[in-house]
N, CA and C atoms as an extended XYZ file, in Angstrom:
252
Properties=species:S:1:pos:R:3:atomname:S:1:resname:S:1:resid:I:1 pbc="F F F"
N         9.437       -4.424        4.640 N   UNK     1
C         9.238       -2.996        4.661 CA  UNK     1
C         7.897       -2.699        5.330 C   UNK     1
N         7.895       -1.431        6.021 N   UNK     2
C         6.698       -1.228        6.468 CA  UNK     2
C         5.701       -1.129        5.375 C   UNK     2
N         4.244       -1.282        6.108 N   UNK     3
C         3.236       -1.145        5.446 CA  UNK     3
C         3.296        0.884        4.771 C   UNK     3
N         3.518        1.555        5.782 N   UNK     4
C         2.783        2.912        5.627 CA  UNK     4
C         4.165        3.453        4.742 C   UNK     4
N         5.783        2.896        4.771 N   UNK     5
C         6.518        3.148        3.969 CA  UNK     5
C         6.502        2.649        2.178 C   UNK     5
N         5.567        1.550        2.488 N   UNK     6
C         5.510        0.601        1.211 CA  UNK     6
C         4.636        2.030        0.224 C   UNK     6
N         3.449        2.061        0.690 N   UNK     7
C         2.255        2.764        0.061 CA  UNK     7
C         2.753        4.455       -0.218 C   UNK     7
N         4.176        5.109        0.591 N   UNK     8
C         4.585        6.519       -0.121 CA  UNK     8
C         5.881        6.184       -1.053 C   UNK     8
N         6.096        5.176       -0.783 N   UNK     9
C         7.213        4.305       -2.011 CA  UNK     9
C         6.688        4.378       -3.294 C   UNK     9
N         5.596        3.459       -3.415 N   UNK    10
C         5.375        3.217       -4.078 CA  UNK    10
C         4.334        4.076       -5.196 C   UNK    10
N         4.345        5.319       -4.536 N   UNK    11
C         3.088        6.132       -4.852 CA  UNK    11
C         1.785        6.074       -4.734 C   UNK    11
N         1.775        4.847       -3.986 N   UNK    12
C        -0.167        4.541       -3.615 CA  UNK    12
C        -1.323        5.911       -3.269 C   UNK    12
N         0.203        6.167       -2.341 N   UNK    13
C        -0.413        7.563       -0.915 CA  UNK    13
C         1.042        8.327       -1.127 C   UNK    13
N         0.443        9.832       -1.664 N   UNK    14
C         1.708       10.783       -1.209 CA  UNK    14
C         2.625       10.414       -0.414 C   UNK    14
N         1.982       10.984        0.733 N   UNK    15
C         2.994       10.845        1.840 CA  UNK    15
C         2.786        9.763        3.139 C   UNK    15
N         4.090        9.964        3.521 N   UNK    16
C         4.199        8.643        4.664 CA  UNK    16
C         3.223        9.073        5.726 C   UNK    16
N         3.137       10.565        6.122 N   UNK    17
C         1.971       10.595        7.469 CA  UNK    17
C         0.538       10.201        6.809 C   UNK    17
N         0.347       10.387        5.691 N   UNK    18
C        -1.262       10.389        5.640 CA  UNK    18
C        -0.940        8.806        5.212 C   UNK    18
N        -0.175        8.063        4.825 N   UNK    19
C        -0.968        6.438        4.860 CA  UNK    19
C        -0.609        5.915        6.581 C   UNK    19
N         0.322        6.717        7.056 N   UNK    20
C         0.278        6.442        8.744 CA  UNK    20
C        -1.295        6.701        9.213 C   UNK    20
N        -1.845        8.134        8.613 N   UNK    21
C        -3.454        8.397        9.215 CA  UNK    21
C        -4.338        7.130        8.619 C   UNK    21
N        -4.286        6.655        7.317 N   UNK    22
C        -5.183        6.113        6.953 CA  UNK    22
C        -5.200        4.684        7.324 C   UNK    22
N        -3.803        4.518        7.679 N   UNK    23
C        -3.995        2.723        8.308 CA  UNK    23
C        -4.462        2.803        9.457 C   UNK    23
N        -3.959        3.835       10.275 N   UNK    24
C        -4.733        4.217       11.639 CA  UNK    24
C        -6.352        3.773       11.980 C   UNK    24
N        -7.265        4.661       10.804 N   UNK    25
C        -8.369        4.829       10.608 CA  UNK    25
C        -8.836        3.030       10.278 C   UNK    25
N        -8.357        2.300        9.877 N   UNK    26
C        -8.901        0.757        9.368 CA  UNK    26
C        -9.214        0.825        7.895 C   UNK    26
N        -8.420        1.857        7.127 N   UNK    27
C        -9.145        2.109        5.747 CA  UNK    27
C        -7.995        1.549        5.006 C   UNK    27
N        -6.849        0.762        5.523 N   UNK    28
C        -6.135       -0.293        4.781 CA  UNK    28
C        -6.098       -1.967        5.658 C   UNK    28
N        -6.204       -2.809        4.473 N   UNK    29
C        -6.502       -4.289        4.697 CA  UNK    29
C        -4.691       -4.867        4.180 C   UNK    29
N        -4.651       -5.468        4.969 N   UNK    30
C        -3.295       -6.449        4.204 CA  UNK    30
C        -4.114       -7.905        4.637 C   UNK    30
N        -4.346       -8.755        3.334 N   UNK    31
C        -4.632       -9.695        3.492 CA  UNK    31
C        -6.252      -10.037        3.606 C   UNK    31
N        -6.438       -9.125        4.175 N   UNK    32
C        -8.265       -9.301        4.386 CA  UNK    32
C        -8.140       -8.685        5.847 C   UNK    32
N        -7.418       -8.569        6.588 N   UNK    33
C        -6.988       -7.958        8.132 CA  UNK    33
C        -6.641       -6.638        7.947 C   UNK    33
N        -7.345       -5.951        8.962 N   UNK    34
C        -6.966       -4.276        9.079 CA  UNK    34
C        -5.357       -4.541        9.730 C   UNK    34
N        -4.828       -3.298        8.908 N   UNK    35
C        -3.138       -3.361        9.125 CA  UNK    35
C        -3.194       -2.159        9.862 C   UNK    35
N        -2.157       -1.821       10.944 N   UNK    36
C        -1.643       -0.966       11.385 CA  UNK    36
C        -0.012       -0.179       10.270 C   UNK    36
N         0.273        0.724       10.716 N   UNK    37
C         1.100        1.421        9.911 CA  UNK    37
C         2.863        0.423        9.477 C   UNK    37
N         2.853       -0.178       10.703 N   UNK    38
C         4.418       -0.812       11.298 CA  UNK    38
C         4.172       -2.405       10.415 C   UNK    38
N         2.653       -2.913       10.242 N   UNK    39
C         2.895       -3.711        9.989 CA  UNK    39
C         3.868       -4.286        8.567 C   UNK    39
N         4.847       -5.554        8.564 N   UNK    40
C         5.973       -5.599        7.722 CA  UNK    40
C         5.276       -6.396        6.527 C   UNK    40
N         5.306       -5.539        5.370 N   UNK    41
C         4.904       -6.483        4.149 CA  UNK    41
C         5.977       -7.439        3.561 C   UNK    41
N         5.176       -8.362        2.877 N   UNK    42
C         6.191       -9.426        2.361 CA  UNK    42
C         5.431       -9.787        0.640 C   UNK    42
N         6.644       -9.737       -0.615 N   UNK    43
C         6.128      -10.647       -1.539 CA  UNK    43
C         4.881      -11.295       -1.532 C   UNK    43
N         3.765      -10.808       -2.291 N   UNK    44
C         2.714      -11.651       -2.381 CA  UNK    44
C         1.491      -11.376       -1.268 C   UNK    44
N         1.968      -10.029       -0.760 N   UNK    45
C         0.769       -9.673        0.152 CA  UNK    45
C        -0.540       -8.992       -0.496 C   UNK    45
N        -1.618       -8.930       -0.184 N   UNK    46
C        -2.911       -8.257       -0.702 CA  UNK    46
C        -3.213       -6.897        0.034 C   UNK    46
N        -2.945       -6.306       -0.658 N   UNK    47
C        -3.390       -4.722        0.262 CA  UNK    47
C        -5.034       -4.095       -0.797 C   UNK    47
N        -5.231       -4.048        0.244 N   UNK    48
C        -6.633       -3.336        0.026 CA  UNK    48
C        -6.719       -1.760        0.468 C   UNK    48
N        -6.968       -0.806       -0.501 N   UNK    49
C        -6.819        0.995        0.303 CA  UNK    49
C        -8.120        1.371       -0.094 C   UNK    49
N        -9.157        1.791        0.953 N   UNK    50
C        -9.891        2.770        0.658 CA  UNK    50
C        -9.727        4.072        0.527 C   UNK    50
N        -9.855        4.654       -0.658 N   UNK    51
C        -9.882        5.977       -0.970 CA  UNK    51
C       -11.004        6.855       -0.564 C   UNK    51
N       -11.263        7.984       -0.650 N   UNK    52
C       -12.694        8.432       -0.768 CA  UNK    52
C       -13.356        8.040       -1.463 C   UNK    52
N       -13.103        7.562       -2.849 N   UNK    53
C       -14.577        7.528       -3.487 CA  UNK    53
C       -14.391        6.531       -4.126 C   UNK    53
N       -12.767        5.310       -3.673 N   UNK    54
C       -13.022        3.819       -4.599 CA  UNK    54
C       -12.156        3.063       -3.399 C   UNK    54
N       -12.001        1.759       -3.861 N   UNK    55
C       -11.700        0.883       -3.498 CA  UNK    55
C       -10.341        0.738       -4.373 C   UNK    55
N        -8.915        0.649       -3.667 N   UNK    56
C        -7.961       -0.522       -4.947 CA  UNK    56
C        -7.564       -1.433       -4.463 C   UNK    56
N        -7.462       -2.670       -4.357 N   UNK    57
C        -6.591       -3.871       -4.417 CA  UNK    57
C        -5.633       -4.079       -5.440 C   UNK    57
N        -4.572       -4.777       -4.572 N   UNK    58
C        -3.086       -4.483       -5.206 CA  UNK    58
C        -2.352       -5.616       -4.447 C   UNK    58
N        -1.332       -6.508       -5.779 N   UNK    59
C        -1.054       -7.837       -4.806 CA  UNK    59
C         0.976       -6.704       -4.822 C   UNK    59
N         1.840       -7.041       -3.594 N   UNK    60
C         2.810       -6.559       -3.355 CA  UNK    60
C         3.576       -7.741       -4.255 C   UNK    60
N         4.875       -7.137       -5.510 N   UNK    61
C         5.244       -7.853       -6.154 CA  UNK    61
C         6.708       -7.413       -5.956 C   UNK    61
N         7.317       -5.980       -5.209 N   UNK    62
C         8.763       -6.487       -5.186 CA  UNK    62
C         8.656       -5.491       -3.800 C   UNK    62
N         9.189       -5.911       -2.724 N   UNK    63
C         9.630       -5.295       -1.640 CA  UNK    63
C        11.074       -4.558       -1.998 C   UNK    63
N        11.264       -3.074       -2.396 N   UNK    64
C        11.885       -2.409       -2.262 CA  UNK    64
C        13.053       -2.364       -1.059 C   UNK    64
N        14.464       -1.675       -1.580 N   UNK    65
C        15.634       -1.789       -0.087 CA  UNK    65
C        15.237       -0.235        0.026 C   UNK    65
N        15.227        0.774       -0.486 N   UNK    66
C        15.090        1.930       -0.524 CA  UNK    66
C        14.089        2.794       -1.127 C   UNK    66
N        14.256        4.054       -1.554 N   UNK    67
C        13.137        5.069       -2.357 CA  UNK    67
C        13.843        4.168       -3.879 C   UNK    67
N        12.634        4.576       -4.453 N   UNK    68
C        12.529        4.232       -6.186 CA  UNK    68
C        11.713        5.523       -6.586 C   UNK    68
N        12.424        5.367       -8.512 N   UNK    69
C        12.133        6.470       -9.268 CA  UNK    69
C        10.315        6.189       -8.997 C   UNK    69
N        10.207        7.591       -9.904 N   UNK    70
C         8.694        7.430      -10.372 CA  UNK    70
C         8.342        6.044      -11.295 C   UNK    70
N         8.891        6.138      -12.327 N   UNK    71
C         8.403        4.989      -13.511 CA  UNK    71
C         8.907        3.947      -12.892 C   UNK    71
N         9.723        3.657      -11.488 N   UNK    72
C        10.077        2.596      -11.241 CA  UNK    72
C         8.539        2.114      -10.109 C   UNK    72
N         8.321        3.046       -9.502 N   UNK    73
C         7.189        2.875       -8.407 CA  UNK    73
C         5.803        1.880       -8.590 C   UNK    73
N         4.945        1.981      -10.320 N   UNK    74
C         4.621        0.788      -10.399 CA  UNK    74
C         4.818       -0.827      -10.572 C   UNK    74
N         6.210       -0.681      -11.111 N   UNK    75
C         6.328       -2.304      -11.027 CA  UNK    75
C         6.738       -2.834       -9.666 C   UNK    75
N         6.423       -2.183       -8.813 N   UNK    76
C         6.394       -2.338       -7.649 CA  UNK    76
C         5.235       -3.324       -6.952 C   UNK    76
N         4.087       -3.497       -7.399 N   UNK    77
C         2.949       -4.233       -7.646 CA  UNK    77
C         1.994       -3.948       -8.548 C   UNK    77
N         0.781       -4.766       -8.590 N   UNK    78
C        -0.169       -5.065      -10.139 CA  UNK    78
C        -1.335       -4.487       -9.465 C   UNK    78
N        -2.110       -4.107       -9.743 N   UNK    79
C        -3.713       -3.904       -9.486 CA  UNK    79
C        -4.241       -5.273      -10.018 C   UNK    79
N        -4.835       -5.354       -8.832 N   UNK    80
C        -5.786       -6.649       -8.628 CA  UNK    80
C        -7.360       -6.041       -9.263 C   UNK    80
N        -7.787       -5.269       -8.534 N   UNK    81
C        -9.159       -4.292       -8.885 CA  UNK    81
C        -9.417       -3.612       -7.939 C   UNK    81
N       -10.169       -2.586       -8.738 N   UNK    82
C       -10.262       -1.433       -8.058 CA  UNK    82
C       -12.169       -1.827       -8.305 C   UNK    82
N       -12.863       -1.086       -7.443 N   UNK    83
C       -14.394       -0.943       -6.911 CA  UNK    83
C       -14.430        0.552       -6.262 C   UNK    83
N       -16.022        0.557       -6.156 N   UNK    84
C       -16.403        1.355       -5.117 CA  UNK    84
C       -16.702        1.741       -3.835 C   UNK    84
């Protein structure tokens, strides 16, 4: 699944254009590498999102086929940690 589809799936980021803007910008990491929007996540990836005013890390624990409920959207992955 895409990266910028994973993060409005999953509720990371509202919507699909603004994590399209924010991977744009270099303010998401997959892995320790700035990701572009297209890039394809897999099981066991590390995403890193800067927010405005924190940091979250988050390891990817089920690659979704489609949209999921709300209460389904976190077991979608774990928080690793969040910073500033």
């Amino acid at each position: 699944m895409r990266l910028d589809k994973f993060l409005k799936v999953s509720r990371l980021i509202k919507r699909r254009t603004v994590a399209n803007t924010v991977s744009e910008m270099g303010r998401v990491l997959v892995n320790g590498q700035s990701a572009k929007p297209a890039k394809q996540l897999k099981v066991g990836d590390i995403v890193e999102i800067e927010y405005a005013n924190r940091v979250e890390k988050i390891e990817v624990l089920v690659i979704p086929t489609g949209n999921v409920s709300v209460q389904e959207a976190s077991s979608l992955y774990r928080i690793i940690g969040t910073g500033n």
